[in-house]
Every structure is written in structure tokens, then in C-alpha cells.
C-alpha positions, 0 to 999 in steps of 0.5 A: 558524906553519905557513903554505901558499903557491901561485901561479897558473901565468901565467909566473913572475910569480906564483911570483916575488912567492910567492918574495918574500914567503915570503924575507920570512917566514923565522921560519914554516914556508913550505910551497909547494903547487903544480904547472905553471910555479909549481913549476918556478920552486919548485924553482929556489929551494928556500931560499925555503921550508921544504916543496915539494908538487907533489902537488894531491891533497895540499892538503887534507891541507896545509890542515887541517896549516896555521894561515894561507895566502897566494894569489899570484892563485890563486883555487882556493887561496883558495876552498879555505883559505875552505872549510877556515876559515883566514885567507887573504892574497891577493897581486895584481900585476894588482889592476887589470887583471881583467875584469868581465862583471857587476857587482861588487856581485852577485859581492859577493853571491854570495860572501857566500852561498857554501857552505862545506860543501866545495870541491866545493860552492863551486867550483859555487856560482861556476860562472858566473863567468869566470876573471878575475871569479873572481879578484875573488871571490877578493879578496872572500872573502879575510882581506887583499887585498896589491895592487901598485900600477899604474894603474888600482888606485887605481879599482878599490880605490874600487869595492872600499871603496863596498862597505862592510863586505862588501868586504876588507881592502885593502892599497896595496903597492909592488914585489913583488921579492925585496928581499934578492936586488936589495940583494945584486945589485952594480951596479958588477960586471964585465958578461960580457953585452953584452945581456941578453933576458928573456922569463919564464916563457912558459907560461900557461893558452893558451901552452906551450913545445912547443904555441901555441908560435908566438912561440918560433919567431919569436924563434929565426928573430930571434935569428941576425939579432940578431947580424948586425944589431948587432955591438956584441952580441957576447955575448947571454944570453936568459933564459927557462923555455922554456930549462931544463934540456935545452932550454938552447942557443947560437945562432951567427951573424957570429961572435957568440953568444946563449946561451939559459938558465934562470937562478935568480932571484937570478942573473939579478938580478945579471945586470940589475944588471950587464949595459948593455943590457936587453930583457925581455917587459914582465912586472911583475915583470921590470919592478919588479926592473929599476927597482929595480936602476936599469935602464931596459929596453926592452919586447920585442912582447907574449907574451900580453894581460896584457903588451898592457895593461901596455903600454898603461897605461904608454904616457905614459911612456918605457917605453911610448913605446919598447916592441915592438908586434905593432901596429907590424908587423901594425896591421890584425890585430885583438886582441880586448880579452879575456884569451884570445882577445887572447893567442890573437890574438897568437899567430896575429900572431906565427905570421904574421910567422914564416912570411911573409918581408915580414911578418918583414921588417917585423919585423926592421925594427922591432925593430931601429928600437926598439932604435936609439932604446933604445940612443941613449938618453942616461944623463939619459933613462935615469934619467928613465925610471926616475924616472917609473915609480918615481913611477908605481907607488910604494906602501908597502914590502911588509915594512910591509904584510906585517908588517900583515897575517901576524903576525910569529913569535917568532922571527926577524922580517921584515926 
């Protein structure tokens, strides 16, 4: 079976789960379509699928050649399979965290009167909706619905079910990880960093490497003073998409040293599993790979929303406790509870913080408080962090509930 995939451009969080799924359907053809973050993250692992398209005008032409389509929160791919009559799987990490300015039965309505004469048609017949709602929409009109399992899912299913027969076919999933890359990576390996910082994919619909770039400047200003604040790193590597390529570097201070790569998905696993100490930017995919590698990490301040609400639904548990908040530093600097105007906020506290010295000051001060506590942290604490949040987003293996929802080939089957 020939099979189209696309991931929203938000981070490599969606291209990441895209590349777990389709190792998981090696016996069909998986052709990758797509532009942005998602295609850089493609190219870096040309083994997870059989065609890369980079070309947008090409979909249609993917879409009448193809026999299923699997969406990681890509709303417009979803309309488009919609339109063009196949079955279309859509794969959600954030099921619970979109928001809704109307009620859900009147986007439930909306999508069963949608036009399907053509994309042109449908995308107009939504118009009103907002990005996140037309995400739900997404959900609404695909064949499956894969969501991983967060707090907050659990509601929004139940609000999904009362719909009845109008509502999809959901599916409770656990991790959506490379499962084959995590039981490759060895535990026992000798570490060749001393602290491992992941920060993701960074772009988004708002941030960008060279542009709304203020949280870039503000971790270059902090990393020298990293390594002249904790000399038990020695060696750094900072892993990130805005450090590919030419933009890869070494930053040097107190004879130490943080060099900043991009590193393919499956190396910088190895790194988790190896590496003692772990900061990441609290992203769900970074966070479901390092607890299933037995890592407890420590959450660096917040790039955009999504990893504010992450934040904030985990807040009871020991990840949350000791996550790096702009709110610690700047409390009185309001975050509107909105996709955009909340990143956009954090944008304007981290540019902030980087251009006054007390305001950064009082940065260095608190990273370096979380990192104290993270690093005191005792082995029992580790695995009991580990342990609630394992049991906090547990769900179904996602081969199970993928081989549920795509058919398996004839050839070789998921594993």
C-alpha cells in the first residue's frame, strides 16, 4: 500500500512522531510531503521513508497516486485527503491542549456539510475557524484519530464520544517515539558529554532561527556563563535545528566547552541514554524518549505556549516542580492563555531578560537554583520521577493501535 505522510511545521515534535510511525510501516511504501521544519527533520532520516517531496504543488499529484494518508496534526493534509476520498489517519500529541472558541458540536456540524468539490472550496467553507479549532475539525472529518495520552485527553475524548455516531474513531495511544531507535540506544555506553541540553526544532508558526529569535540570543548570552557556573560540566552538547548545518558552533569559556549540533534522531537517543545529566525544552516528544530511556531530565524556561501548558499539566509531578519558568524571573509580565499572543509574549520576556543585566541576572540565578536541585536529586528521585510520569501518560503501545487503524501489508509486518 502506497501511503502519504506530512507533519505540522511546530518543532520537530511532529516530524519525530511522523518518523516513528512510518519505521513502524516498513512493508508500504511511505512517501513523505512537506516543507519548512518538517522537511528538514525528513532529510535527516531519509531511512524512515521510501519518497521525500518537498514540492506543495506536488500533493495533489501524491494524493491521487496514493491508497491511505497519515496527518501528524496537519489540518490542511487531512482536508486535502478528505477532499480527494482517502482514508486518512490523523496522529495528535496535543489532542488535549487546542483550543475552542465555539462549541464543538457546531464545528461537528460544519464538518459534516463540508464541501468536497475541492480544496479550494473546503478550506473556504472553514474559514471561520481558528487554527487550533481547525485542527479539531481535522480530527472530526478523519477515518482514525491516533492521540497520545496527556492529561486533559481523557475530557476531551468524552466530549468527542457525546458526539455520537458524527464524532471519529478514537484511539488512546502511549509514547510516540521511534520504539526501534530507543531499544538500540545502550544504556551502559561510555558518556562523552557531561551535559546533555536539547532544545528541538525551535521553529514554529511565530519563531524562527534568524527572526522572533529572542530566546536563541538569550541562551548564547547563558551558555559561557554555564560553564563558568558549573565546572562539574566540563564538556556540553547542545542539540538543536537552529544548529545545523553552517549554523553549528563551540562556545568556549573557563576552559570548558558547549559545542551546539544537530544531531539525527537516533544519535542524539544514544546521547540521552548515555549522557548523566539532561536539560531539554519541555517538548512531549523529547520528554516521552527520555522516560523511556529511564532518564529523568530537567525542563529548560518555556520557547512557546505549548511547552507552557505542558508545563503546567504536569506541574503536580517532579518534572514539573523543577521545571525553568520565565515566571520565576519576570512573574508580573503577562502570558496570555493563547497559542500566539502567549508565545509572542514569551518572546518579548526572553528578549527582555537578554537585554537588561538585573533582569538576567535573575535569570542566571534561577537556572542555576533548578539546576542545583536537579543535580541533588538522589537515584530514588530519579526513578520516582520517571515513575509517575510513565504512569501519567501511559496508554496502549502504539504498534497495537497502529496495526488497528492501517492494514498490515503483505509483506513484512509492523513490529
Amino acid at each position: 500500500m502506497r501511503i502519504l505522510m506530512g507533519a505540522q511545521n511546530c518543532g520537530f515534535g511532529p516530524a519525530a512522531e511522523l518518523v516513528a510511525v512510518s519505521r513502524l510501516l516498513p512493508g508500504h511504501q511511505r512517501v513523505f510531503v512537506g516543507d519548512g521544519v518538517a522537511a528538514i527533520f525528513a532529510r535527516r532520516h531519509p531511512d524512515a521513508f521510501d519518497e521525500i517531496h518537498e514540492d506543495p504543488a506536488a500533493i495533489d499529484r501524491l494524493l491521487a497516486g496514493c491508497d491511505q494518508v497519515v496527518s501528524v496534526m496537519d489540518a490542511d493534509l487531512v482536508l486535502r485527503a478528505v477532499v480527494a476520498g482517502r482514508r486518512v489517519t490523523m496522529v495528535d500529541s496535543l489532542f488535549g491542549f487546542w483550543q475552542l472558541t465555539r462549541p464543538l458540536p457546531r464545528i461537528r456540524d460544519l464538518c459534516a456539510d463540508l464541501p468536497r468539490t475541492s480544496f479550494a472550496a473546503a478550506t473556504h467553507h472553514l474559514g471561520g475557524l481558528t487554527p487550533h479549532e481547525r485542527v479539531i475539525a481535522a480530527h472530526l472529518l478523519a477515518t482514525h484519530c491516533l492521540v497520545q495520552s496527556f492529561p486533559g485527553v481523557a475530557e476531551r475524548m468524552a466530549a468527542f464520544t457525546a458526539l455520537g455516531d458524527a464524532g471519529p474513531k478514537l484511539h488512546l495511544t502511549g509514547s510516540l517515539v521511534d520504539l526501534e531507535g530507543l531499544r538500540k540506544a545502550p544504556r551502559d555506553a561510555e558518556p562523552d558529554c557531561d551535559l546533555l541540553i536539547n532544545i528541538g526544532g525551535f521553529q514554529n508558526f511565530l519563531l524562527d532561527f534568524e527572526t522572533n529569535n529572542d530566546y536563541l540570543h538569550l541562551l548564547r548570552r547563558w551558555l559561557p556563563d554555564l560553564l563558568r557556573d558549573w565546572p562539574r560540566f566540563p564538556r556540553v552538547l547542545l542539540c538543536g535545528g537552529p544548529f545545523a548545518g553552517h549554523r553549528e558552533r563551540t562556545v568556549t569559556a573557563a576552559g570548558r566547552q558547549v559545542v551546539c549540533r544537530f544531531l539525527p534522531q537516533r544519535e542524539l537517543l544514544r546521547k540521552v541514554a548515555a549522557t548523566p545529566h539532561y536539560l531539554l525544552t519541555p517538548g512531549l516528544t523529547a520528554l516521552h524518549e527520555s522516560l523511556a530511556l529511564g532518564r529523568m531530565p530537567l525542563a529548560l524556561h518555556e520557547q512557546h505556549y505549548a511547552h507552557l501548558f505542558t508545563v503546567r499539566q504536569l506541574d503536580g509531578t517532579l518534572f514539573g516542580r523543577t521545571a525553568g519558568r520565565f515566571a520565576d524571573v519576570l512573574p508580573d509580565h503577562p502570558v496570555p492563555e493563547d497559542d500566539f499572543a502567549g508565545t509572542q509574549a514569551l518572546m518579548e520576556i526572553a528578549g527582555r531578560i537578554r537585554e537588561d543585566d538585573a533582569l538576567y541576572a535573575r535569570f542566571r540565578r534561577s537556572i542555576n537554583g533548578r539546576i542545583e536541585q536537579y543535580v541533588s536529586l538522589t537515584p530514588a528521585q530519579h526513578r520516582g520521577g520517571v515513575g509517575e510520569l510513565r504512569t501519567l501518560l501511559d496508554g496502549d503501545p502504539l504498534p497495537e493501535v497502529l496495526a488497528r487503524t492501517i492494514p498490515r501489508s503483505h509483506g513484512r509486518h509492523l513490529s
